[in-house]
N, C-alpha and C positions, 0 to 999 in steps of 0.2 A: 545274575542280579540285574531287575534293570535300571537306568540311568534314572536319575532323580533330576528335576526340573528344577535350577534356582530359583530362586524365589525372587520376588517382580522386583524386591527392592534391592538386591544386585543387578538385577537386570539397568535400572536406572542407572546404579552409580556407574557401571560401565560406560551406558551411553552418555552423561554427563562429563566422563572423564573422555573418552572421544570427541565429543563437540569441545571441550575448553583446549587440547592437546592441536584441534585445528584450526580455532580459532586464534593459538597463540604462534600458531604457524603463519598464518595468514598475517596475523601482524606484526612478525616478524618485515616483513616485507613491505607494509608500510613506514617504516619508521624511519625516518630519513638519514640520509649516508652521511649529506651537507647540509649545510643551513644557514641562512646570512639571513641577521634580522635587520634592518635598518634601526638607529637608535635617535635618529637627528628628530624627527620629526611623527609625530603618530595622528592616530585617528581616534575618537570616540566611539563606543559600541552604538550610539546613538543617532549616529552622524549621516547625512545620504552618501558619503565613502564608503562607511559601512555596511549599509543597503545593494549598493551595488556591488561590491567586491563579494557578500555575500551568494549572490546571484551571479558571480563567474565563474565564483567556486561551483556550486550546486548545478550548474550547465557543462562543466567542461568534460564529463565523461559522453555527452549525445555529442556538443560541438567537437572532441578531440578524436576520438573515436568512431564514433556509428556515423556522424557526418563524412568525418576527411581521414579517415583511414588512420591515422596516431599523429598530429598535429592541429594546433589551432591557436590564431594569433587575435585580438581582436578588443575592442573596448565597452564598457558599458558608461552609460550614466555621459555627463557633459558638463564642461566648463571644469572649474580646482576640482570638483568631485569625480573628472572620470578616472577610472581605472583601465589602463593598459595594460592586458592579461596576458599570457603565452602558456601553452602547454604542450609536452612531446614526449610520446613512447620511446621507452628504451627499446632496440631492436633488440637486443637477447632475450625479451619477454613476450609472453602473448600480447595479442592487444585485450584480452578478458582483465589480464592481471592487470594490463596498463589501465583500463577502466574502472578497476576495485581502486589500484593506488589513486586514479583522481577523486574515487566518490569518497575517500577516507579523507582527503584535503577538505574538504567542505564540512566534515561532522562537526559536532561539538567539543565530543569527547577530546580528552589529553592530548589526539595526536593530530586534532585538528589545526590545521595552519594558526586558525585565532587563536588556540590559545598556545601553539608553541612559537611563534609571534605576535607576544599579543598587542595592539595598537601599532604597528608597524605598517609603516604606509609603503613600503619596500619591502621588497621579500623573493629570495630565490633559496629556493630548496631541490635537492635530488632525492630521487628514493631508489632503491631498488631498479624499480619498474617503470617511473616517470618521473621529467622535469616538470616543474609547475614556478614561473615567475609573473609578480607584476608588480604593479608602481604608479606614482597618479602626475608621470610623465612618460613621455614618447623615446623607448628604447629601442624600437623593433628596425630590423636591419642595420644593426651595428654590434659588432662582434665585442666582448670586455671579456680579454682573457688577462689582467690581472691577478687572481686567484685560482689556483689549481688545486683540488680536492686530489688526493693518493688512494688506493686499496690495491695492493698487490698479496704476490702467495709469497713462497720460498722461493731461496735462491737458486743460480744455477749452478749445480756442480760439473766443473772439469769441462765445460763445452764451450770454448774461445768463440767459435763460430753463429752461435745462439744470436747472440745482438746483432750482430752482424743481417742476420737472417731476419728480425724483426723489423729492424730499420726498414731493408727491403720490400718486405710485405706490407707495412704502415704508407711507404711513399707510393706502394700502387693502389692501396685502397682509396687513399687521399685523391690520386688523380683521379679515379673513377667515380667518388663522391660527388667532387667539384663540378664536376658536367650532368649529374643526375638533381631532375628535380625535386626530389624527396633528402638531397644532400646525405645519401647514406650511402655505404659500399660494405662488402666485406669479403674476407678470402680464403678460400675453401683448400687449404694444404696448409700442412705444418711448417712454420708457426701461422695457427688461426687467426685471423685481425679482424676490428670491427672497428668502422669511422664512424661519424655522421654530427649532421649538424643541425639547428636551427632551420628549419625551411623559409625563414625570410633573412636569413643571411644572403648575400649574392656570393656569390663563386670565389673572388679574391678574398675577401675577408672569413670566407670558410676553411680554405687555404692556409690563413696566414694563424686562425684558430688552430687547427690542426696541425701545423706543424710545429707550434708550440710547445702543442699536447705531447706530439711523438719524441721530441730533442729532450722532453722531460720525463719520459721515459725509458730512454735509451741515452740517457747521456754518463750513466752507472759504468764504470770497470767491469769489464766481461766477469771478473770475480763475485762482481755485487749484486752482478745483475739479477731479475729476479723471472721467474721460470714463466709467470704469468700476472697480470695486473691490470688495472682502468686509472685511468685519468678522465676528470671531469673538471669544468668549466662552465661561465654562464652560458655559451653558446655553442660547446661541441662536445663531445665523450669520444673514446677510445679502448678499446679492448685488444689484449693478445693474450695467448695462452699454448701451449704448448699439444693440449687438447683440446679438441672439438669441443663448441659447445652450440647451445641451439641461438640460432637467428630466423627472426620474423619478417621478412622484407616487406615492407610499405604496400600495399595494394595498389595504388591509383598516385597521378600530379597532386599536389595540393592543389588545392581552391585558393582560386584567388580572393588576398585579401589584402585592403586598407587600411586604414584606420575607420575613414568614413565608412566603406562596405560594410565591416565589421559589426561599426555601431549600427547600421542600417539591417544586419541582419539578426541583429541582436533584440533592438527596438529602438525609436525613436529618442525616447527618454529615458527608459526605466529600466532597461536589458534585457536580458538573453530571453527572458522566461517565457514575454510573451508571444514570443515567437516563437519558441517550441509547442505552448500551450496549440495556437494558432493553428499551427501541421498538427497537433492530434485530433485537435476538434475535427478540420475539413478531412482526416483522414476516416474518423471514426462515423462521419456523416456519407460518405463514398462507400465507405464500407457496407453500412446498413443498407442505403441504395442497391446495389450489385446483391446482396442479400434477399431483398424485396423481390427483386426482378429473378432472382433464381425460386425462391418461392412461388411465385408466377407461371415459370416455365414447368416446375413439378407438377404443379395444380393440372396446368393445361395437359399436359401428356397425361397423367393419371384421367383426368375427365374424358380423352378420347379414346383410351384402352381401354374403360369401363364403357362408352358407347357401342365402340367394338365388339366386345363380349355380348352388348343388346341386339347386334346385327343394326346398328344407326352411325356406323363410320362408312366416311369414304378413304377408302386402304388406297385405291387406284386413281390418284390424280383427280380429285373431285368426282367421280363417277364411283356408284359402288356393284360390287357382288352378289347376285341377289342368289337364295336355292329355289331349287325349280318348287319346292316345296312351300316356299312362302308366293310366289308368282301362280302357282294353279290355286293357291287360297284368295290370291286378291280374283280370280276371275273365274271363281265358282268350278274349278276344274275346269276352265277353259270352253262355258257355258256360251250357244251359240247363241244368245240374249245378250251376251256382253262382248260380241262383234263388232267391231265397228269398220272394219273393209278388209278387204282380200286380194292379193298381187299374185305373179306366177311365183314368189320364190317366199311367201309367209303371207298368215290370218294377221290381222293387229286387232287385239281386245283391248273393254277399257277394264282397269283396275282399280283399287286403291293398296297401297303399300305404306310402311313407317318409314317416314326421313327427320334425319333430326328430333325424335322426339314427338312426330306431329305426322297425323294420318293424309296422303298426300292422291288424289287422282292420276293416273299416270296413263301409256298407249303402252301394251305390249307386246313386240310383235315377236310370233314364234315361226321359227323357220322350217317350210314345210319339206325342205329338199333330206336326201339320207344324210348323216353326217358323216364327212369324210373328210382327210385330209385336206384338198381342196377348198371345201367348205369351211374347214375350222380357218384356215389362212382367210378366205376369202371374210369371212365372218372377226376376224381380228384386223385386217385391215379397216373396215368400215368402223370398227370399236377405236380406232388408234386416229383414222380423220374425223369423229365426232368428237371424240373427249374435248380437244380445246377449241370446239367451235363456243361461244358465248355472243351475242349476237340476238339485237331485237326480234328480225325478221327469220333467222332460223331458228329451227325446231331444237332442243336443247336435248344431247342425251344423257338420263339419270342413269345406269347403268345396264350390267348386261346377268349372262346365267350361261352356263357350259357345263350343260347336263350328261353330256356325255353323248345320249341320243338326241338332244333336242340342245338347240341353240336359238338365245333370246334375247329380244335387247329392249330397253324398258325407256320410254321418252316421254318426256314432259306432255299432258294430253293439251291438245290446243282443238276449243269446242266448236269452232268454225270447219271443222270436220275436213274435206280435203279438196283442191282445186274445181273440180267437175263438177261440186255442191255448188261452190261458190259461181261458177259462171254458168251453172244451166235449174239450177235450184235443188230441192230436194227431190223433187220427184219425178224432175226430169231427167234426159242421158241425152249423151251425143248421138248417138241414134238415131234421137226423133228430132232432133232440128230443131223444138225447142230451146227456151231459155234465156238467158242474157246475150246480149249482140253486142257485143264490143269493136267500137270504130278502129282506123288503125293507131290514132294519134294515141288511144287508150292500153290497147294492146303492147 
């Protein structure tokens, strides 16, 4: 029997029931672990606090990520209205994720900072995948570990020496943290550990963060203890576990930042935006440029492959290839009417030939000796010191022909005809002692 095709409208509800199954996944993982709203003091929706703070949100996945690798410290806006922002990837997450969790801080919807803070001129939240704090004062490089957020698994059973083993691995993570510019470390044996801090912490106060973190960790009865877990803080996190888990280490230093840089790279007044804007514009305007100019360069190649194919390109260094078939058409079959002198080693005719498109007079002289080895050498050498003669007073060669029996070489005609004319006339010869008498100052 054969298989029968659902019908489109199960087809739907399956795909409907996949997009919502991922997208409740995905927000799973924005939905914050911690959350400190501030209650003293608020903003208006209305207010240029609110203007700005909305414009820190809405930048920090390009500033935290695409700019500085998972970190970004910095202020918008000026005077009671700025905003002192911070944001930082969790190292056990991509920096993708780390990016989705900052661009869901910005939304409107429910799990947007505004409204799960709403008016709150302070604000540090953790999520998953990223820290995101700010406030419309100067906290940056100062460590507040006050508050300690928990998530741990199960306990450990029967293994005294467990804690014992975490401690260890947390105080070498810590020291390798403290000296790395991205303030993170982590340690690749069982028990697995992850540090890391704030990158505008300095070194003691990341320190003094973190071992906080770990004594409040590990300060459990080896009984109680618990098999794996995180501590978080406004300025550092921590992870152990008994099993591997994935870590993303930092790309590159952070960028240096200010306060003043910050707002200077942000914008003078208004924030982040115009400055992003600014890089797409000049990028998208470079871009089109380099597009133009590659345009350009297809055109030109195509127009001289299709000259090519006319027999109107020069293939050989400005000189071209002629067939001996187009060379006896420009000279009547090499017509003794279309002579113009005779040496011991070639006749020279005049012609006309195609160059560029345009019917040109030319001298061409054919070589009367057999062709032979000798001869082809000797006859590519004189083709190899003409090509780049260019030069008022000399004769310019346009190209040649290697017929196989016959060898030719094609030269710009020049009608003052050749030395012997010029000094004893036309219809005289050295012979007859006729002619021009050239004194010696002339000569």
């Amino acid at each position: 029997m054969a298989l029968q095709r659902p019908p489109l409208l199960i087809l739907c509800f399956y795909l409907l029931a996949a997009l919502h199954t991922t997208s409740d996944a995905a927000l799973s993982s924005h939905l914050p672990q911690a959350i400190d709203c501030s209650t003293s003091r608020n903003y208006t929706s209305t207010s240029a606090y609110a203007a700005n703070l909305n414009q820190f949100l809405a930048a920090l996945p390009e500033n935290a990520v695409s700019r500085n690798g998972g970190f970004f410290n910095g202020t918008v806006g000026k005077g009671t209205d700025t905003v002192y922002g911070l944001a930082m990837c969790s190292a056990d997450y991509s920096r993708s994720d780390c990016g989705d969790c900052l661009a869901a801080t910005a939304n409107s919807n429910a799990n947007g900072l505004s409204n799960l803070c709403p008016g709150s001129i302070t604000v540090l939240a953790w999520f998953d995948p990223c820290l995101v704090r700010y406030s419309d004062t100067n906290f940056f490089g100062t460590a507040e570990i006050g508050q300690i957020y928990k998530f741990q698994g199960a306990s450990v059973s029967g293994d005294m020496s467990y804690s014992d083993a975490v401690v260890k691995s947390l105080k070498e993570a810590t020291a390798n943290a403290v000296t790395s510019l991205q303030r993170f470390a982590a340690t690749s044996t069982d028990p697995y550990t992850l540090v890391q801090c704030t990158w505008d912490l300095p070194p003691d106060q990341c320190k003094q963060c973190l071992d906080v973190l770990s004594a409040n960790a590990t300060e459990s009865d080896w009984w109680t203890m618990k098999i794996e877990g995180k501590r978080k803080s406004h300025n550092c996190a921590l992870r152990y576990s008994n099993t591997s888990f994935v870590v993303v280490p930092f790309g590159g230093p952070p960028m240096p930042q200010s306060v003043d840089q910050a707002a200077r790279s942000a914008t003078q007044s208004s924030g982040i935006g115009i400055g992003s804007l600014t890089i797409g514009v000049v990028g998208s305007v470079v871009g089109l440029i380099m597009l133009a100019c590659l345009a350009a360069l297809i055109w030109k190649v195509l127009k001289l492959r299709s000259q090519c194919r006319r027999g109107s390109c020069d293939p050989f260094g400005h000189i071209r290839e002629f067939t001996y078939r187009e060379l006896a058409s420009a000279t009547r079959e090499f017509a003794d009417g279309r002579k113009l002198g005779q040496g011991a080693f070639g006749v020279v005719y005049k012609g006309a030939v195609m160059l560029q498109d345009e019917e040109v007079e030319v001298a061409i002289k054919k070589n009367l000796n057999v062709v032979s080895d000798e001869s082809r050498a000797a006859f590519k050498n004189e083709v190899d010191i003409m090509k780049p003669l260019n030069h008022l007073n000399i004769i310019r060669l346009v190209g040649w022909c290697d017929n196989r029996s016959s060898l030719l070489l094609v030269y710009e005609l020049v009608e003052d005809r050749n030395l012997e004319d010029r000094l004893y006339g036309g219809g005289a010869s050295v012979s007859s002692g006729s002619g021009l008498v050239l004194d010696w100052r002339q000569r």
